[in-house]
ZATIGU-511571 format. One record per residue: x negated, z, y of N, C-alpha, C in turn; residue in one letter. Coordinates in pm, whole numbers, plus 50000, padded with zeros to 5 digits. Atoms other than C-alpha are relative to their C-alpha. Layout:
XZYXZYXZYA...
***
This chain:
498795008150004179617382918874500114993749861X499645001850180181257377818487500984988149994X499145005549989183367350818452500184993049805X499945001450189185007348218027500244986549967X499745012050010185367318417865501764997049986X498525003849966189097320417863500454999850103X499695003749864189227319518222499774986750059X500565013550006186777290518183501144988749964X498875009350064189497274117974501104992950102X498495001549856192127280518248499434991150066X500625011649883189977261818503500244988349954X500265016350026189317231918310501544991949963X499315007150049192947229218213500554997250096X499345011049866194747205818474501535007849971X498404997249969197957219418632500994990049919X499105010150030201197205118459500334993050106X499565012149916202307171818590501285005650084X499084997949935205477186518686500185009150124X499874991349904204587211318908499504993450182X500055006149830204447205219311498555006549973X500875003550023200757199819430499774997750120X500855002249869199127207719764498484991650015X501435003350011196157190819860499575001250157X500775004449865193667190520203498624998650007X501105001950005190617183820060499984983550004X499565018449947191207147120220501325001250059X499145005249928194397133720380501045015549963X499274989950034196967163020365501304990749924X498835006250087199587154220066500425012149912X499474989950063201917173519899501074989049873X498825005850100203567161419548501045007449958X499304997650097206397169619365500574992749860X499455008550135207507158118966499284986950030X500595011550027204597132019014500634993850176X499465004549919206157120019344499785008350122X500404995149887204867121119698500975003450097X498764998749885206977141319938499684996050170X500305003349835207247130520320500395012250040X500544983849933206187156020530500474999750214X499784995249840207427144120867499465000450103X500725004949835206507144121202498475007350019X501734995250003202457148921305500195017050024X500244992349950203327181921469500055013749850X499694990250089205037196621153498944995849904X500804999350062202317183020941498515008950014X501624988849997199427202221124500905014649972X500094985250072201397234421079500375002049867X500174997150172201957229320711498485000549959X501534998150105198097219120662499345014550070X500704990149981197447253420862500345014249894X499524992950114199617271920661499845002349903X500055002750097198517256620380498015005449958X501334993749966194437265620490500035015249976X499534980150020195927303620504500855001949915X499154993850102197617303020202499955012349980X499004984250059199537337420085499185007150131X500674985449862197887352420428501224992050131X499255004349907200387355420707499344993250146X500295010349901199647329221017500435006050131X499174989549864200227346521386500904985750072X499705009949927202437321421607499644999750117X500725001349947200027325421863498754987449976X500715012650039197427303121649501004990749963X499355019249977200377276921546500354994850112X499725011749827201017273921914498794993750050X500865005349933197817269122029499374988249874X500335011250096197037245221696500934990550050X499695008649946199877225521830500334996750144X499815004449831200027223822213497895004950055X501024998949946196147231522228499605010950145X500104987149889196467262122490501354999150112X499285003049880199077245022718501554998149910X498715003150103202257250422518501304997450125X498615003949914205947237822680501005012350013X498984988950000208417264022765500835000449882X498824999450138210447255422452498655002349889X501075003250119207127258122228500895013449869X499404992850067208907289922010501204989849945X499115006550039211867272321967499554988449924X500525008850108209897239621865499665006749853X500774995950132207757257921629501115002949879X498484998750061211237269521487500654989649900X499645011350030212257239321423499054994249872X500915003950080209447229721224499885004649894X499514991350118209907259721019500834992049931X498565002850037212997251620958499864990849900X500465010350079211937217920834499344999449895X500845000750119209157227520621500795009249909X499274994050084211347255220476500794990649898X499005010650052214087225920374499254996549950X500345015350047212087201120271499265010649862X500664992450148209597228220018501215004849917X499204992050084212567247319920500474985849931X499735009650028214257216519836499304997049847X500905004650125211197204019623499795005049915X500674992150108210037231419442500885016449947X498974992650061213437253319372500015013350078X500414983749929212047285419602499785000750144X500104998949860211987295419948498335004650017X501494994350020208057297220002499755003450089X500805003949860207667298120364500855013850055X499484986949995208157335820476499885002750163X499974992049870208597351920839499815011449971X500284986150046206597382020863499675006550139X500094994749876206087406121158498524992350056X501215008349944202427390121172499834984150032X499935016149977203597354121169500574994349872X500295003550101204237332020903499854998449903X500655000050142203377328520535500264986749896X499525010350123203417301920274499155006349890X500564999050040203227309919978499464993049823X500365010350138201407290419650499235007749912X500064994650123200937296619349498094993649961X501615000850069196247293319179500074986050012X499755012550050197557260519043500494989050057X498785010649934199547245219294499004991550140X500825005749979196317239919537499074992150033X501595006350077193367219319535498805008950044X501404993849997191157241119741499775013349950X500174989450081191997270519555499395002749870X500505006850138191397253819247498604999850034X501755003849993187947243719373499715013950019X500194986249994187397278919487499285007149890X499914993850090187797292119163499154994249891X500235009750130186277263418976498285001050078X501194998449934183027267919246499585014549961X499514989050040183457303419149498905006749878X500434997450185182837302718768498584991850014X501275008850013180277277018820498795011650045X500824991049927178147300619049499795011249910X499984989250090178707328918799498914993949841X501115004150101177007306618496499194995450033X501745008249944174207294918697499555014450010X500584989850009173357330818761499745006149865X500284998750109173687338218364499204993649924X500845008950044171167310718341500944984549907X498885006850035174207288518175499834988350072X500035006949903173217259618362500964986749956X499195011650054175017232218156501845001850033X498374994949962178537249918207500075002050163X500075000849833177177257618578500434981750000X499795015449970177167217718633500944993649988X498845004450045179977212718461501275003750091X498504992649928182797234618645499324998250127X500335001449843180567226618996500704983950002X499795010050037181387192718886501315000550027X498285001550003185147195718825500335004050118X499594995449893185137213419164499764991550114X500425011649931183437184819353500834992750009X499485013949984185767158619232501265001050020X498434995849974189027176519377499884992050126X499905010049870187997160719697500204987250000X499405017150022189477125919783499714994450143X500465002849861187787125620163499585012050077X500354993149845187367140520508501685011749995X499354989449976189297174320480500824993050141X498515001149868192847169420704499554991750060X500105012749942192157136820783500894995250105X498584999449861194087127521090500395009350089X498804986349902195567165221160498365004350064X500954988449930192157176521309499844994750198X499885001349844193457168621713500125014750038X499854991649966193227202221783498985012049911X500974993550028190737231821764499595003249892X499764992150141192007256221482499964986949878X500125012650115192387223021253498244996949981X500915004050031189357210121332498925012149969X500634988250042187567245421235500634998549852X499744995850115189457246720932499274989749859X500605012250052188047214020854498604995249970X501464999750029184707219620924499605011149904X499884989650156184937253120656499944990049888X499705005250132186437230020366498434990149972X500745010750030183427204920441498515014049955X501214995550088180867234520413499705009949906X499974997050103182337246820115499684993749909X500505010350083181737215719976498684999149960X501624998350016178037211020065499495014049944X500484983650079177717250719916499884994649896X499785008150155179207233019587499104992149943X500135016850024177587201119628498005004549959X501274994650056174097220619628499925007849902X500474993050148174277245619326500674989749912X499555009950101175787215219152498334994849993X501255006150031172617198019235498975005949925X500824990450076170317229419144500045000949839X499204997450163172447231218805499484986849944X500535011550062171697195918746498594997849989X501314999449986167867197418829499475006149885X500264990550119167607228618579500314988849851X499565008350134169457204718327498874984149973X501135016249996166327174718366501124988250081X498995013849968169497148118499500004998650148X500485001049867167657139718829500674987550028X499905013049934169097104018858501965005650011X498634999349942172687122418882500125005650143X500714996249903170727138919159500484987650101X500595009749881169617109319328501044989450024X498895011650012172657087819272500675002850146X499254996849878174497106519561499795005150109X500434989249939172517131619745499274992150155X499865007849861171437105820011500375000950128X498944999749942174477100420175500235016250090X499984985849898174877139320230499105003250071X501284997349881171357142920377499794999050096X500135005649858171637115920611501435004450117X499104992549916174947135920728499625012250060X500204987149940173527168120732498565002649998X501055002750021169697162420742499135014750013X501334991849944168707196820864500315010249873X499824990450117170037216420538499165001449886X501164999150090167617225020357500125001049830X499725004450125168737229820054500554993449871X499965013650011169857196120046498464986249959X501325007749965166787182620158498885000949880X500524995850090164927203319885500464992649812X499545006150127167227191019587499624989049945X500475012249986166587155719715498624997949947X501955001650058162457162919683499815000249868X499925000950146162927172419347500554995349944X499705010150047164927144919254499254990249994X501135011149998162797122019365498605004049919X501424995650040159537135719247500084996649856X499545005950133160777138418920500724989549923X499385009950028162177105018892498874984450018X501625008550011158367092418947500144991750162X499695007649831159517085619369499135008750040X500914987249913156327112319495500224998450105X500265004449860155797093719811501034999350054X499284994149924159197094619877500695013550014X499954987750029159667129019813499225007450107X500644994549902156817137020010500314996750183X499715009149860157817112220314501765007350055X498944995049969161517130620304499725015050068X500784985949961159227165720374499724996650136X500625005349847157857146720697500704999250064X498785002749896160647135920820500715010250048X499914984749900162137169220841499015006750009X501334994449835159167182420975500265001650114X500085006049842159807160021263500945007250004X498234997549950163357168721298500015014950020X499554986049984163047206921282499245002250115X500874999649840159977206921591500834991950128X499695003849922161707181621748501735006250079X498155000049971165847192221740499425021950034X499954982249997164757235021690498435005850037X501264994850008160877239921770499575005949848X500744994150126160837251821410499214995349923X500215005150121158797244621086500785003949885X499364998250137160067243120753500305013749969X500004987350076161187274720577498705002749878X500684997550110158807293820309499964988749919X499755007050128160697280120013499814986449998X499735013850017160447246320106498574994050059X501425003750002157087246520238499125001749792X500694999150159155877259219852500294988249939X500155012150112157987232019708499034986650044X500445012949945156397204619934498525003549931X501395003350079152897215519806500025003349857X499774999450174153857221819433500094983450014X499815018650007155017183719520498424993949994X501535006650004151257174719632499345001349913X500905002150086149657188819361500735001349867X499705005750147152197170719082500995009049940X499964991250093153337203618969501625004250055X499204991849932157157209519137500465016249937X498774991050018159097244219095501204999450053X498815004749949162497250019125499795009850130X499424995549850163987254419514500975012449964X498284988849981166507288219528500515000450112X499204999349908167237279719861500255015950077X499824990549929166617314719993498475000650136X500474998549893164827326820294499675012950063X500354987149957163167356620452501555009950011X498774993249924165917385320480501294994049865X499185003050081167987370020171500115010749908X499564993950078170027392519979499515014550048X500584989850030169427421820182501155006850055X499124993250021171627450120266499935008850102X500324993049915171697465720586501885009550088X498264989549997175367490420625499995011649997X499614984150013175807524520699500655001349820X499624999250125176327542120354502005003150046X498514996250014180277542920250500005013249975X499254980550024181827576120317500665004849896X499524998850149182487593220036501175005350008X498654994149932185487606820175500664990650064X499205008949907186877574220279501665004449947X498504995550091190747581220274500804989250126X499255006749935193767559020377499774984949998X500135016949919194157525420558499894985749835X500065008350097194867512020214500664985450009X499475014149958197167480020318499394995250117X500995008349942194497473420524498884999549980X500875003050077191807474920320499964987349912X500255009650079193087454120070500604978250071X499805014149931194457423420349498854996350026X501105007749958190707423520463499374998149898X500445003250126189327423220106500334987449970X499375014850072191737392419977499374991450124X499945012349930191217374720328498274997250021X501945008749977186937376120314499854993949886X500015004150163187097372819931498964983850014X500365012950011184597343319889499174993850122X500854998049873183077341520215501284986250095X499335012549945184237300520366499815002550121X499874997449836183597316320708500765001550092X498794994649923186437331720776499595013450075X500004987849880186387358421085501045010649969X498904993149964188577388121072499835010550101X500124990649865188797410921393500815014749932X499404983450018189637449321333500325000550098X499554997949880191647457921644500575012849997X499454987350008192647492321714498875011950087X500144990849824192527522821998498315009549946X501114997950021188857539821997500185017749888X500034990650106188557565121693501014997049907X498405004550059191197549621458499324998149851X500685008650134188417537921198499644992949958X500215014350030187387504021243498625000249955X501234999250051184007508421162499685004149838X499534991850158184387531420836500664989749917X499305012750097186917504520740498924989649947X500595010249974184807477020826498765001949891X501334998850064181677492620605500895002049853X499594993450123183667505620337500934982549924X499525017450059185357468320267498654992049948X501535007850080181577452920267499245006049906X500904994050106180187477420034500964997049883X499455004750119183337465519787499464987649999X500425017850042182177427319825498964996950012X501394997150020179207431619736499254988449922X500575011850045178817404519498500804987950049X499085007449939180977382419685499104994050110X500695002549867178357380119959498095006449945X501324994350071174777379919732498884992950104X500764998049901172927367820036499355012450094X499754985249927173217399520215500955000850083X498954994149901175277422320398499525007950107X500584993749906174547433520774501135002650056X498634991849888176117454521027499054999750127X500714996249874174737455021384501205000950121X498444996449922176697469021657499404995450142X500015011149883177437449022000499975009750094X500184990049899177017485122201498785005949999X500954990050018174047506322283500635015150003X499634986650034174217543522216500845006850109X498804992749864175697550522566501384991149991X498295010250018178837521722492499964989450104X499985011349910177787502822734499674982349878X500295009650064177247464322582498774994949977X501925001150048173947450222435500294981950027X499845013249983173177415022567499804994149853X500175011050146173547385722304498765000649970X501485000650031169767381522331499395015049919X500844988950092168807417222205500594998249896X499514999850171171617415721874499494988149977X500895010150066170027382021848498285003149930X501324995350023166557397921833500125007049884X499974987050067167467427821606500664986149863X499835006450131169217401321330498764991249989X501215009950066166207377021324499175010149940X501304986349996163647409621326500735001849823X499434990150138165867423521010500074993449850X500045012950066166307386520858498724996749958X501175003250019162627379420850499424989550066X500005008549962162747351721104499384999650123X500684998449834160667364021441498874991349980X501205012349966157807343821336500224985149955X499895014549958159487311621342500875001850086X499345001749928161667315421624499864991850120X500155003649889161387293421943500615012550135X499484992849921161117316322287501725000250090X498715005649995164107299122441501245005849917X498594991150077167567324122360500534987249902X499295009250119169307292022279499854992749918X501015005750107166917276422082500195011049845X499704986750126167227312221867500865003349955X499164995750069170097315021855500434988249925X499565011550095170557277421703499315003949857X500604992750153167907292621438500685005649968X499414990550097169637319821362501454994149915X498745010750049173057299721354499494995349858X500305011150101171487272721135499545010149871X500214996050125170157299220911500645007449902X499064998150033173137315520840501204993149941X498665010250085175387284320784499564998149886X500085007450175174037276720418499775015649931X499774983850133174447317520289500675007650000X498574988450052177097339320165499505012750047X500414984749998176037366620382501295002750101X499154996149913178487387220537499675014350143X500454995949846177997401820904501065008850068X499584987749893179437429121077499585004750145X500634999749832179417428121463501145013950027X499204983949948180607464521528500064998550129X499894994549898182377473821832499884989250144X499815015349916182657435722044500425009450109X499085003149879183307437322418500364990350074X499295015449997184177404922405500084991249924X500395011850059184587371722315498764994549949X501575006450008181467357322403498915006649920X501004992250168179677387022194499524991649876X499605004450092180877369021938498954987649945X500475008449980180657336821977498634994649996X500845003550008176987334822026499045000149859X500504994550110176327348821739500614992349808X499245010050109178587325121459499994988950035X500295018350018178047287421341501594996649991X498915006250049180927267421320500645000149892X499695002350138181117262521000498915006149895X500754995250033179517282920758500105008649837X499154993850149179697299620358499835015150003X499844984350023179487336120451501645003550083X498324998249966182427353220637499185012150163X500254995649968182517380020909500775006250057X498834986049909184107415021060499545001750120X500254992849862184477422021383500705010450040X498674984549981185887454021489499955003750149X499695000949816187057458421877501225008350018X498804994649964189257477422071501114994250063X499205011749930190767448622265500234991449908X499675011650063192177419622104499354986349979X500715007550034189747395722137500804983849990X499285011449983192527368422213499554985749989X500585012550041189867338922271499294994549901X500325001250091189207341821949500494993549908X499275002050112190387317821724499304987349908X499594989750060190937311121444499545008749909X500324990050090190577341621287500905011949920X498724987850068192617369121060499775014550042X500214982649954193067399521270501155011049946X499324989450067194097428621124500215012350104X499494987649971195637457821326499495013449953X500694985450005194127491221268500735008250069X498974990249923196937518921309499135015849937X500214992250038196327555321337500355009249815X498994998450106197037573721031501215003449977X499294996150011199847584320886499795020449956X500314983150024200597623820839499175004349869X500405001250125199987618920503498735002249943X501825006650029196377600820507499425012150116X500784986249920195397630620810499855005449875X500224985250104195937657620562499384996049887X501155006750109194107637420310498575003149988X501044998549968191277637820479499605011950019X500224984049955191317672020649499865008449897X500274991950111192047685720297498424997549894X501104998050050188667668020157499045005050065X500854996149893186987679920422499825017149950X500314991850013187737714420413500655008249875X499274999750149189607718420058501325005249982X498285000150026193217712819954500265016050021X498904987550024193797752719900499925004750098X500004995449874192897759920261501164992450039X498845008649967195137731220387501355007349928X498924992950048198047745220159500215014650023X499364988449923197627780220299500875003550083X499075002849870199177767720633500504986850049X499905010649963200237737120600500804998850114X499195002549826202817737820932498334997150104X501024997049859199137749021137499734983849952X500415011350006197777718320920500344990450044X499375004849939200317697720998499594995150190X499855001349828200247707021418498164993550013X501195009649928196027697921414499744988149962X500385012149967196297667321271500714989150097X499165005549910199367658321479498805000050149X500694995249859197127673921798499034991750018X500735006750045194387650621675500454986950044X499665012549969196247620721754499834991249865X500055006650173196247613121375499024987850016X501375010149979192657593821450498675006349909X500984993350147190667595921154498505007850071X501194998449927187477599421391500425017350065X499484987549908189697631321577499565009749869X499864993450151190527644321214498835003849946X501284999750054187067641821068499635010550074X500884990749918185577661621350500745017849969X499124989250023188437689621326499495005949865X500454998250166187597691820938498575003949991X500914996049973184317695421031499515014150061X500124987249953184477722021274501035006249894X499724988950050186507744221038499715001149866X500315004150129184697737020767498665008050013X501214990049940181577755420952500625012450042X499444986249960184177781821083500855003149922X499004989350147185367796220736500845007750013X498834987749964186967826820974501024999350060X498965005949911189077805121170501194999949965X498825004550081192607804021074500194990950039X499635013149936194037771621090500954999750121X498985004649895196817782021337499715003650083X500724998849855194347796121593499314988549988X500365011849943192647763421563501064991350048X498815006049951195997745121593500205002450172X499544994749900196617765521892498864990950108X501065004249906193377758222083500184983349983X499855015350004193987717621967501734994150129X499195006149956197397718422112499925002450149X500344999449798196287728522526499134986950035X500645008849960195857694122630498285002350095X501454997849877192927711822929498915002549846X501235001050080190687717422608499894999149872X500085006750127191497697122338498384993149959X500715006450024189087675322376498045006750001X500804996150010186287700322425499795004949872X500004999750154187147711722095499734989949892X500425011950132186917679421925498564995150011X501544999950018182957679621901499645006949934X500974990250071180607692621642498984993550030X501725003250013176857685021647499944985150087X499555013349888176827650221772500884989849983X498445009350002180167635821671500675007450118X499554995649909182467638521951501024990150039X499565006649938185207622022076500414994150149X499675007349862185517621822446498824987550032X500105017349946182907593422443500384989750002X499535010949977184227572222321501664996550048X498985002549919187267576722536499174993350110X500544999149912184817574522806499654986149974X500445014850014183367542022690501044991750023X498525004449970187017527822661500335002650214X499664995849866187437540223047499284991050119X501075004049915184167524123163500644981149990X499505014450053185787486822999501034997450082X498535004149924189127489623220499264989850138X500145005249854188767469023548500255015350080X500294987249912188797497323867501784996949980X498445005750033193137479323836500235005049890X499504994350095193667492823499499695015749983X500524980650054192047528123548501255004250104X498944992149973194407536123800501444994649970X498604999150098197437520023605500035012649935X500204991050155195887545223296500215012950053X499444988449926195987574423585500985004250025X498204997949966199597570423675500385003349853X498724998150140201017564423303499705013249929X500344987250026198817594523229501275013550045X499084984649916201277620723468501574996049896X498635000050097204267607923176499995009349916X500264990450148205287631922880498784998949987X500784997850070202757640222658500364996049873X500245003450093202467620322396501004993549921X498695004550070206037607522379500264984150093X499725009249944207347574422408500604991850137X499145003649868208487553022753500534986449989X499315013150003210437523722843499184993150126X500355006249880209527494823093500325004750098X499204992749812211567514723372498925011649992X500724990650004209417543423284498834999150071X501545001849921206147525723370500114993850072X499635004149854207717510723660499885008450117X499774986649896208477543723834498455004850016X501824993449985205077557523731499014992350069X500635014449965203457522623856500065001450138X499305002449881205517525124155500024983850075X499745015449985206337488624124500834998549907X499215003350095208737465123969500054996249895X499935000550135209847456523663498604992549895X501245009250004207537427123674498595001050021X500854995250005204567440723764499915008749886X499944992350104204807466523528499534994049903X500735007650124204787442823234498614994049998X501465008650013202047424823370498735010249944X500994988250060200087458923360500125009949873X499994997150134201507471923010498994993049912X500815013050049200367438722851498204998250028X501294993849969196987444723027499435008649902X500464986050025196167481322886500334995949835X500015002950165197847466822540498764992949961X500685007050077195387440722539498295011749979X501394993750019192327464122586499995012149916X499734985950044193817492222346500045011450049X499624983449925194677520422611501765001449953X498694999250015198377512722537500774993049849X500035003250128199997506322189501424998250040X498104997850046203507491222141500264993049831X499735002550096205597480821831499784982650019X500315015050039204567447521646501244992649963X499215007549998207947439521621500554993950101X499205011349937209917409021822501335010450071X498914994849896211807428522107500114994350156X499965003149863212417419422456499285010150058X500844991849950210717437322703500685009450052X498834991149983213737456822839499795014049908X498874993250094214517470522540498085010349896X501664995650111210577478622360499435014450054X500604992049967208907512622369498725000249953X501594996949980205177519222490499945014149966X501014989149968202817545722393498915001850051X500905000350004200277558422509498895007749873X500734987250086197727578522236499625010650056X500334983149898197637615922309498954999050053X501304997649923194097615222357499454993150067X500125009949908194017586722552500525003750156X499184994649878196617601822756499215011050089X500464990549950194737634822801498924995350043X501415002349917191367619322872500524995050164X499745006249960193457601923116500785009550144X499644989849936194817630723304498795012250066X501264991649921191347650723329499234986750120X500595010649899190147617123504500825000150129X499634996249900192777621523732499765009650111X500194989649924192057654123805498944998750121X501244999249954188637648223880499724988350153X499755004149874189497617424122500865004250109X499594993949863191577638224332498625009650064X500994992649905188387651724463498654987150019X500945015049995186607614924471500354991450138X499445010649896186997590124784500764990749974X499385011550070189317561424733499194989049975X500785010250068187977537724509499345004549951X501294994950069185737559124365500755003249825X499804996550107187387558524002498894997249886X501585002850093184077560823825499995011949933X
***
């Protein structure tokens, strides 16, 4: 990580006075021309400071409803929220000459300009700092950690945190701070200026006492400020506190410094820990192709870690994984703790309890021999040892919430992907990204590196019909490219042919041990026994072509109302895909994915010779 001194420059130079001037690193305030604007009623102030938390990233109105009605929204809550728009639109446009506040199919947007800020500013100004402490630069480190420290003016969204998503966003800004607030200290230690150390570092301790590389800064402030005994007596104390609150002892690093302390002699703390900076990711495909506007939304939105979540969502073979690895192997120095991937399924698709992916990250981390037996004891270790490092985590393949959940701190300076086929709804907040099949385009992309452009251009129509037949699913595609990539004599439009007979498509899409009907099959095993035979009926529709709500009424053999209830269902678990645009339900067309469809039709088959109830 390089950061020039004319960028340096930029940092240190203070926005013009005239320009408007976000802030939420304390009370949420917004200036304009030197002059504080009123912002209006509490409700419209929490969705400006959320807006303002997700700058230039669009906001779903799913999280501003539940940020302001807390899960239990009023029948008019759309319309409110509206309103509020409305308001913040007026009142910014107003101030600052431009319409900033955007409606986008995903929700939302405001958008601000590097300068306009404060926690962007700090960001950037935490940023550079971090970059000359690694060049050994420690005087310029201190300096720009410094300028980034003193953007704060309190308790992040002071007031607006009555509600979940706030108060998450709030606990981020605070442990971006303490990230700051420690390589400031480190920077200053390196520089001999221990009493700028000890002047403040207190205060944060006795807030956050179990952070170690807090606690550590502190020892070597003191020590070197001729305080041993309390230096050593601050080592004891957390002692106690880590046996007593986690069964643990101290970390390595902080056991060495405590006896460098005893015998006179300190070194410096780096604040790392078994398992730091290591690198555990399927290699990036060298053939990654496509999914570029969604590459680069999950790039900008981990950028930096802050402990932001983003969910990959999308139908089983689409690419969330591939994506998901091929994004962490770009942010690479973005996340110099390390980067892991562990996936929330075992090899059959069934789910892996919390306790084993808990086992397998400590084991990989370096942390089994301090763990307490007690799951939740381990998993507070693992938590706790994760909130103070820029590592970024990859929970492949969630079948749920709670997956999740057990497995992420509150508040924390790394970030993390999750990639699922369901939506993952009780999830918030987090920036989920959509994962669509490809386009014709990005198929033949692939298919052509696969088995080389001048084959593909022999026949492009056949090319064309197998990646269409494919269900334009990079995972389908790949395999196809594969097999005719081993069958040199094949023409493409006798493979076409054999892809397009729904009865043995799917036997075709297998080489060696890629394959796709499992993970249809895995997807199948996730429905309730209520959604498999919805997925049976909508199955006997076209092939592969769109329906209306009356459509999956008839097929349902129920009304309108039911119906939706069971669309909405099958959408949320990815068997059923509709458009992300704002339609009524009347009027909106469902798909299903071909090969969803067809797996979905041999299952039929096979339960007409099953007892009722037997959809297994």
């Amino acid at each position: 990580m390089t950061v020039d001194m004319r960028t340096v420059d930029l940092l240190e130079t203070e926005p013009p006075s005239g320009r408007v001037r976000f802030s939420v690193l304390g009370p949420l305030v917004v200036e304009a021309g030197g002059r504080s604007v009123r912002l209006g009623s509490l409700k419209q102030r929490q969705v400006l400071a959320l807006l303002l938390c997700r700058a230039n990233s669009p906001v779903s109105v799913d999280l501003l409803t539940d940020t302001l009605w807390q899960g239990e929204p009023p029948r008019t809550a759309r319309k409110n929220l509206q309103v509020y728009m409305s308001g913040l639109r007026k009142l910014l446009g107003d101030e600052t000459g431009h319409d900033r506040l955007g409606h986008h199919l995903s929700g939302y947007q405001l958008q601000v300009a590097p300068d306009e800020l404060d926690v962007v500013r700090f960001e950037a100004l935490a940023r550079a700092g971090r970059a000359a402490a690694a060049r050994g630069e420690s005087a310029l480190a201190a300096r720009l950690l410094g300028q980034a420290l003193d953007l704060r003016r309190g308790q992040p969204l002071l007031g607006l945190c009555c509600s979940e998503p706030l108060q998450a966003e709030a606990e981020r800004l605070d442990a971006r701070y303490l990230a700051a607030y420690e390589d400031w200290a480190e920077a200053q230690l390196e520089l001999g200026d221990v009493q700028a150390v000890t002047d403040g570092i207190g205060e944060l301790v006795e807030r956050h006492p179990l952070r170690e590389r807090l606690q550590a800064a502190r020892m070597s402030a003191l020590h070197r400020s001729g305080r041993r005994t309390e230096a050593l007596s601050a080592y004891d104390v957390l002692r106690q506190l880590l046996a007593r609150e986690l069964g643990l002892a101290p970390s390595p690093p902080l056991e060495a410094l405590y006896r460098s302390i005893l015998q006179d002699g300190p070194q410096p703390f780096r604040g790392s820990a078994p398992g730091s900076g290591r690198t555990l990711l399927p290699p990036d495909a060298a053939d990654f192709t496509g999914h570029r506007a969604q590459v680069r939304e999950l790039t900008e939105a981990l950028r930096g870690g802050r402990g932001q979540v983003a969910v990959l969502v999308g139908p089983a073979g689409v690419g969330k994984t591939a994506l998901a690895t091929h994004v962490a192997h770009r942010l690479r120095e973005d996340f110099p703790d390390g980067r892991l991937l562990v996936n929330l399924r075992s090899d059959d698709g069934t789910p892996r309890g919390w306790t084993s992916v808990l086992a397998e990250l400590l084991q990989v981390t370096g942390l089994t021999g301090r763990v307490p037996e007690l799951p939740g004891q381990a998993a507070a270790v693992w938590r706790g040892w994760l909130a103070d490092r820029r590592v970024l985590l990859v929970l492949d393949d969630a079948p749920d919430e709670s997956a999740v959940r057990a497995l992420l701190p509150g508040s924390w300076a790394g970030a993390a992907i999750v990639t699922s086929r369901t939506q993952l709804a009780g999830l918030a907040p987090v920036h989920r990204v959509e994962v669509p099949p490809y386009s014709d385009e990005e198929a033949l992309e692939l298919l052509g590196r696969i088995i080389g452009g001048d084959r593909v251009r022999s026949d492009p129509d056949a090319a064309r019909q197998i990646v269409a037949a494919s269900g334009l699913l990079p995972l389908a595609v790949r395999v196809s490219g594969l097999r005719l990539a081993v069958l040199r004599h094949l023409p493409l439009a006798e493979y076409a042919a054999r892809l397009a007979d729904p009865g043995t498509v799917l036997d075709e899409l297998a080489v060696g041990d890629i394959a796709v009907r499992p993970r249809l099959e895995t997807g199948w095993r996730d429905l309730t026994e209520a959604g498999r035979r919805a997925l049976l009926r909508l199955g006997r529709l076209p092939l592969a072509l769109p329906f209306t709500l009356q459509d999956a009424a008839a097929a349902l053999g129920c009304g309108l109302s039911a119906a939706l209830r069971e669309l909405e269902f099958l959408i949320d678990t990815g068997a059923v895909t509709s458009p992300a645009a704002e339609v009524t339900a009347h009027a909106v067309l469902y798909a299903l994915p071909r090969l969803t469809q067809v797996y979905a039709r041999e299952r039929a088959l096979a339960a007409e010779s099953l007892p009722a109830g037997e959809l297994r």
